[in-house]
Backbone as CSV, one residue per row, in Angstrom:
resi,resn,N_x,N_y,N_z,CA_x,CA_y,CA_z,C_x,C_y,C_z
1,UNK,-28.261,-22.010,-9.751,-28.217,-20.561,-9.629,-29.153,-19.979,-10.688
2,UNK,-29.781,-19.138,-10.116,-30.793,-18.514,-11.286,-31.793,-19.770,-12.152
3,UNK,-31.935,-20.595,-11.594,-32.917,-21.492,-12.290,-32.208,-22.198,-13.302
4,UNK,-30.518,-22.817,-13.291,-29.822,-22.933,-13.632,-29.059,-24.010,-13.025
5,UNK,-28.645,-25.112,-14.012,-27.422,-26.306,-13.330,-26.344,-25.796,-13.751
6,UNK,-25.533,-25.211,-12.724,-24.038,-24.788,-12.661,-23.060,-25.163,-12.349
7,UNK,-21.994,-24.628,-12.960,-20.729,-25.564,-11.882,-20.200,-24.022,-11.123
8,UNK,-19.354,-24.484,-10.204,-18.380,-23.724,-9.523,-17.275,-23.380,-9.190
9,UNK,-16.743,-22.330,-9.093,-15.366,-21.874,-8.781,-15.468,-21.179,-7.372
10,UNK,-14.325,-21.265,-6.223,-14.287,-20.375,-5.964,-12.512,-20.108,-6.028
11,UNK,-12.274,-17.978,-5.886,-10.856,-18.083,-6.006,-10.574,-17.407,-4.618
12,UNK,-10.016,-18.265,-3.536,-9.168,-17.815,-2.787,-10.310,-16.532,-1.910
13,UNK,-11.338,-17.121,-1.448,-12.508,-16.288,-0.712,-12.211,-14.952,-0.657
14,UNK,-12.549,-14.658,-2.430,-11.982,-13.694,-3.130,-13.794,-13.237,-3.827
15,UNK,-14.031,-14.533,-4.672,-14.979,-14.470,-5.656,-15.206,-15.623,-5.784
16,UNK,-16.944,-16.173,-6.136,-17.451,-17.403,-6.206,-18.165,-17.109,-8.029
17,UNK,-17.012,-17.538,-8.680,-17.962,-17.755,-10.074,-19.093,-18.488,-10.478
18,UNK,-19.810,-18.715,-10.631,-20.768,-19.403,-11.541,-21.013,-19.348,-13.045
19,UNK,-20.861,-21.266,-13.634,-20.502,-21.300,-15.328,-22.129,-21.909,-15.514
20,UNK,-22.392,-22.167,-16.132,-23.393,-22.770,-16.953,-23.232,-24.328,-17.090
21,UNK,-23.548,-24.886,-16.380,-22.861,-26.407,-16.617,-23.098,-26.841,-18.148
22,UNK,-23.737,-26.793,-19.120,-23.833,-27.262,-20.759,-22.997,-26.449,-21.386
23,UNK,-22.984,-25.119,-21.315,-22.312,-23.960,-22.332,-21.552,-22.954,-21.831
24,UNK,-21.334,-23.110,-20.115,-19.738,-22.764,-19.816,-20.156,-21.345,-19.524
25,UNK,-21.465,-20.432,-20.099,-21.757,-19.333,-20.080,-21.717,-18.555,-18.594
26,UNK,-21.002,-17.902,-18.487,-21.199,-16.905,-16.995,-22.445,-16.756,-16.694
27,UNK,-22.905,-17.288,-15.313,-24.086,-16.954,-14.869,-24.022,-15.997,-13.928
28,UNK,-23.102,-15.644,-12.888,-22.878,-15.033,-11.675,-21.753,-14.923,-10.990
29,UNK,-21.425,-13.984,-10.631,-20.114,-14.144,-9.685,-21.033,-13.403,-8.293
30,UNK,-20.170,-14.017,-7.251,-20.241,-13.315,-5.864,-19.114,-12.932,-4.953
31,UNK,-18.891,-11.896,-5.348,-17.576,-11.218,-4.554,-18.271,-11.281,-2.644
32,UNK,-17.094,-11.978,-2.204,-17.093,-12.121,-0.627,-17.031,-10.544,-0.017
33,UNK,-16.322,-10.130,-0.405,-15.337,-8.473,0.591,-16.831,-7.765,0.202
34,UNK,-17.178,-7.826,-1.047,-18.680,-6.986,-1.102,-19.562,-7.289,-0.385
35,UNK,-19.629,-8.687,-0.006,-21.003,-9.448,0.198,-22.206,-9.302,-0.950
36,UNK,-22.045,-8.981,-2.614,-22.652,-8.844,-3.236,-22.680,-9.995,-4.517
37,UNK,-23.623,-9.508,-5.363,-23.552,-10.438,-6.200,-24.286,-10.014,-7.773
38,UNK,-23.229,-10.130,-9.068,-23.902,-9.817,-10.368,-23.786,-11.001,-11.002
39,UNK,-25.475,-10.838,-11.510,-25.966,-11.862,-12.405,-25.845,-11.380,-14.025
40,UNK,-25.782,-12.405,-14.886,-25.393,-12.301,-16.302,-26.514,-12.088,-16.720
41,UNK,-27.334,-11.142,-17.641,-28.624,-11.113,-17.887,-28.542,-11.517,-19.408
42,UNK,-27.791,-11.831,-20.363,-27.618,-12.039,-21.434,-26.001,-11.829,-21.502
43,UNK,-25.543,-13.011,-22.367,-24.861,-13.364,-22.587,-24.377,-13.360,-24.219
44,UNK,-23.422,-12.742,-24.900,-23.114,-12.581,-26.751,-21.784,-12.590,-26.567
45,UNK,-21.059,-13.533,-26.407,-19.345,-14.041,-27.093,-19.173,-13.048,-27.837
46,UNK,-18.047,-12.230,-27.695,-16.978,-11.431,-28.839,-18.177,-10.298,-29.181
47,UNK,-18.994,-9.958,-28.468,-19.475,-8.841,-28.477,-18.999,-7.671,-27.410
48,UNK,-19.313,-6.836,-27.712,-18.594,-5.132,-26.634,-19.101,-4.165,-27.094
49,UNK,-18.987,-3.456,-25.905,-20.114,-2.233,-26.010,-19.603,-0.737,-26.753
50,UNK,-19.932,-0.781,-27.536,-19.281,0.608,-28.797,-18.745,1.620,-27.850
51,UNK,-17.777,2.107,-28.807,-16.282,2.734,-28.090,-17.257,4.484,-27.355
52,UNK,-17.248,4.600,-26.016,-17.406,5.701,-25.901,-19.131,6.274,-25.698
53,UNK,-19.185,4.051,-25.224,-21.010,4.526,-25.254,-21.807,4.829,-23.698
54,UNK,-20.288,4.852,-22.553,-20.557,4.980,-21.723,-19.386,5.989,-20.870
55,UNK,-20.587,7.005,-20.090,-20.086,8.124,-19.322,-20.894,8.075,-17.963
56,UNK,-20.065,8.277,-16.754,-20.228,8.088,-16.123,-21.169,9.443,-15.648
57,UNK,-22.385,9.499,-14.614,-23.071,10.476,-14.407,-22.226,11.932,-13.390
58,UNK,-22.698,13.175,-14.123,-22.296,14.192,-13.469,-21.708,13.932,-11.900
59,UNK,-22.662,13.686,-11.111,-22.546,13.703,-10.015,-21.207,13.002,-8.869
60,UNK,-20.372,11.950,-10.611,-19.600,11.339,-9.515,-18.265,11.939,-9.352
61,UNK,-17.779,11.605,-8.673,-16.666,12.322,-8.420,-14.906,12.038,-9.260
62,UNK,-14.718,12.635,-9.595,-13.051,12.985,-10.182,-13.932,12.540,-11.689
63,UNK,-14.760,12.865,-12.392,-15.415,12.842,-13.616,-14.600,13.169,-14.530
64,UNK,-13.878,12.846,-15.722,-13.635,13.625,-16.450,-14.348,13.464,-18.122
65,UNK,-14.173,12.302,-17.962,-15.002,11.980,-19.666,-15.761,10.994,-19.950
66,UNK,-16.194,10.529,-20.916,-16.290,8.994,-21.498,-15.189,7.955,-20.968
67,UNK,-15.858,6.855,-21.131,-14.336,5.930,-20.919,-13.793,5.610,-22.578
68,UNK,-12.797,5.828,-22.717,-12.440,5.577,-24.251,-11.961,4.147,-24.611
């Protein structure tokens, strides 16, 4: 996957994970019901994205804030 030796999961033709076969690292999942699929573009253990650094755009609907 992605130019990548992986292993695989799938749960219950739910979601098809993809690990990193050496370092276990998330490469991809593919949700079935979507027919879609997100790739890991970088990967940082015990990292997260600062409190409040994301708001969702005007336009969507039942908007109210930041996510806290």
């Amino acid at each position: 996957m992605n130019g990548r030796l992986c292993l695989l999961w799938t749960k219950q033709d739910f979601v098809d994970y993809y690990a990193d076969a050496e370092s276990c690292a998330p490469v991809s999942w593919y949700f079935h019901n979507m027919r879609t699929r997100f790739d890991t573009i970088d990967w940082a253990p015990g990292d997260a994205a600062p409190q409040g650094s994301f708001a969702p755009p005007a336009y969507c609907l039942g908007r109210t804030s930041a996510v806290a």
